[in-house]
C-alpha positions in Angstrom: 65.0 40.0 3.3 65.4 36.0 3.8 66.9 34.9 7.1 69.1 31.6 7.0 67.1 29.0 7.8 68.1 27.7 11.4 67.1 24.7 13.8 66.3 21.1 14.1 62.4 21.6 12.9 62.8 20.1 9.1 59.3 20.5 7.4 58.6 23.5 5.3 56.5 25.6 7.2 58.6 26.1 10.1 61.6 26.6 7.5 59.3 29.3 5.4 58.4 31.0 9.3 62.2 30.8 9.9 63.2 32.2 6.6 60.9 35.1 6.6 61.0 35.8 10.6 64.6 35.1 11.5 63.7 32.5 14.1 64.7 28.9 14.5 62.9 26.3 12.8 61.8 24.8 16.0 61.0 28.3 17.7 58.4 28.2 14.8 57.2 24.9 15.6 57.0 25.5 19.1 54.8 28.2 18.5 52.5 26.0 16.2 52.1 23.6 18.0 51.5 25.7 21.4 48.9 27.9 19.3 46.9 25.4 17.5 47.2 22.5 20.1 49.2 20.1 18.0 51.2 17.2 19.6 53.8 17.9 16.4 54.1 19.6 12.9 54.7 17.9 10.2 52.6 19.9 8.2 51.0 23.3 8.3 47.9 24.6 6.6 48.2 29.3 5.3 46.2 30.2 8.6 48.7 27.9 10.9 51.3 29.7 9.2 50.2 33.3 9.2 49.0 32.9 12.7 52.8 32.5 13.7 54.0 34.9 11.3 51.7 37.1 13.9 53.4 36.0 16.5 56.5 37.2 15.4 55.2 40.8 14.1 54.3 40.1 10.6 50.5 40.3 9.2 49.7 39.3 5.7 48.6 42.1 3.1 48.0 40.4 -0.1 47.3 37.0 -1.3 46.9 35.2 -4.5 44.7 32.1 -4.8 44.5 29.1 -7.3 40.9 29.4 -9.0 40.9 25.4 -8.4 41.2 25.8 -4.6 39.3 29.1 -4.3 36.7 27.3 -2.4 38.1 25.2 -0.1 40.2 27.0 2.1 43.7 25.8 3.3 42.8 25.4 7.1 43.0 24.2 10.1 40.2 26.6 12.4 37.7 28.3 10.0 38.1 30.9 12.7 41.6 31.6 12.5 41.6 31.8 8.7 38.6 34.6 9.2 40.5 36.4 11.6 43.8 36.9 9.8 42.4 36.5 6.4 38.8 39.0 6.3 40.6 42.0 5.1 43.6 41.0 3.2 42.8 41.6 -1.0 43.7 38.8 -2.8 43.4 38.0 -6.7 42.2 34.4 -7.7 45.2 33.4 -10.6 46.0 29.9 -12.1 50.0 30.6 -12.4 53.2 28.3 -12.0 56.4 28.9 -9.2 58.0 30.3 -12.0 55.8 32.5 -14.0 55.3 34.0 -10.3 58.9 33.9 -9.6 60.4 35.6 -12.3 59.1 38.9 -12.8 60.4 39.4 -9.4 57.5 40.7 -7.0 58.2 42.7 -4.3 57.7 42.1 -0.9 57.8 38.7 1.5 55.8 36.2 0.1 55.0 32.4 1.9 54.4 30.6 -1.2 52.4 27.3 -1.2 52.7 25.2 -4.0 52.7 21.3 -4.6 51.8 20.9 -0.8 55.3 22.9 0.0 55.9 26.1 1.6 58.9 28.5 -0.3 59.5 31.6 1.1 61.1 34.2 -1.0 61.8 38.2 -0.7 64.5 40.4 -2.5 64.6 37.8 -5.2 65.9 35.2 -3.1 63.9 31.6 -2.2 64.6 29.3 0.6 62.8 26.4 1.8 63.4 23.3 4.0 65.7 21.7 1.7 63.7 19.9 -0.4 63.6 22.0 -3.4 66.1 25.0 -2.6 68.8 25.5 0.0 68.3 26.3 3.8 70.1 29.4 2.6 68.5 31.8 0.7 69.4 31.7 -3.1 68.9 33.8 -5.8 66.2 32.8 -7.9 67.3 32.2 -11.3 65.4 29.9 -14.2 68.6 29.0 -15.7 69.6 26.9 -12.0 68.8 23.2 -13.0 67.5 22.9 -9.1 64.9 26.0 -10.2 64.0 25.2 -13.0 63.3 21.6 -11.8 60.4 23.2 -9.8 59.7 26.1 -11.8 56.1 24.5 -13.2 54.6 23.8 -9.8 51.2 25.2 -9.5 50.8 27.6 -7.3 48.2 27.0 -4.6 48.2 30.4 -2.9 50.9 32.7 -2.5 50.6 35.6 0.6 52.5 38.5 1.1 53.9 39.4 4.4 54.9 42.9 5.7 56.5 44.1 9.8 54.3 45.4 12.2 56.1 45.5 14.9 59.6 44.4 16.1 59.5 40.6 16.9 60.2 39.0 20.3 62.5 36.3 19.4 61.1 34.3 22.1 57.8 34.9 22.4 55.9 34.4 25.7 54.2 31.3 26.5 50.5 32.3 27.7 
């Protein structure tokens, strides 16, 4: 299930955390930017991401990777990607937003593609505003606003799952 995307934090990754976690944008970015030293966020690599998925209880357990970008990885600490990455089975796919989109896949997926962060579950997608709605939105080809995006290649697309109930304020350490 999609969350309404909340906050004053405007770039796609915190929207995608906000969307999936049901946090505000800049609760997200706070925790970013507090766990990978960053002065701001105005972009986010998969690991930054995940690693602040963590933070509010969920762990990825799939991915699928573009065969062009197979080899170099999208992040920020080698070390972070090997620590939340090592174990999750992924399938290496050249496919577009919509191919992936349509068939309706289960689960929460952070889906990178064209250098943006969508986040869709349930068959709804939300994003920062750029190509969807703040508000989660059923995906349908047919929308002129979805179809205008539906041929973007997907990078790498990772499936989320809970863990454990989420602090909506998580400590600062």
């Amino acid at each position: 299930m999609l969350h309404r995307i909340t906050g004053r934090a405007t770039k796609c990754g915190p929207s995608a955390t906000s969307a999936i976690a049901g946090v505000p944008t800049h609760e997200a970015a706070a925790v970013i930017r507090r766990l990978f030293d960053r002065p701001s966020v105005n972009g986010v690599h998969t690991d930054e991401l995940a690693a602040a998925l963590a933070e509010f209880g969920f762990v990825p357990d799939y991915a699928l990777r573009h065969p062009k970008y197979r080899e170099r990885r999208h992040a920020r600490r080698e070390e972070v990607w090997d620590r939340i990455f090592a174990d999750v089975p992924f399938e290496v796919r050249a496919i577009t937003l919509g191919t992936f989109l349509d068939p309706a896949p289960a689960g929460t997926w952070a889906i990178s593609a064209g250098n943006h962060f969508v986040a869709y579950a349930d068959g709804f997608v939300a994003d920062s505003g750029a190509w969807f709605s703040r508000k989660p939105a059923f995906w349908f080809r047919a929308i002129p606003d979805h179809d205008r995006v539906a041929l973007r290649r997907v990078r790498e697309a990772v499936r989320f799952m809970r863990v454990a109930q989420h602090n909506p304020r998580p400590q600062e350490r």
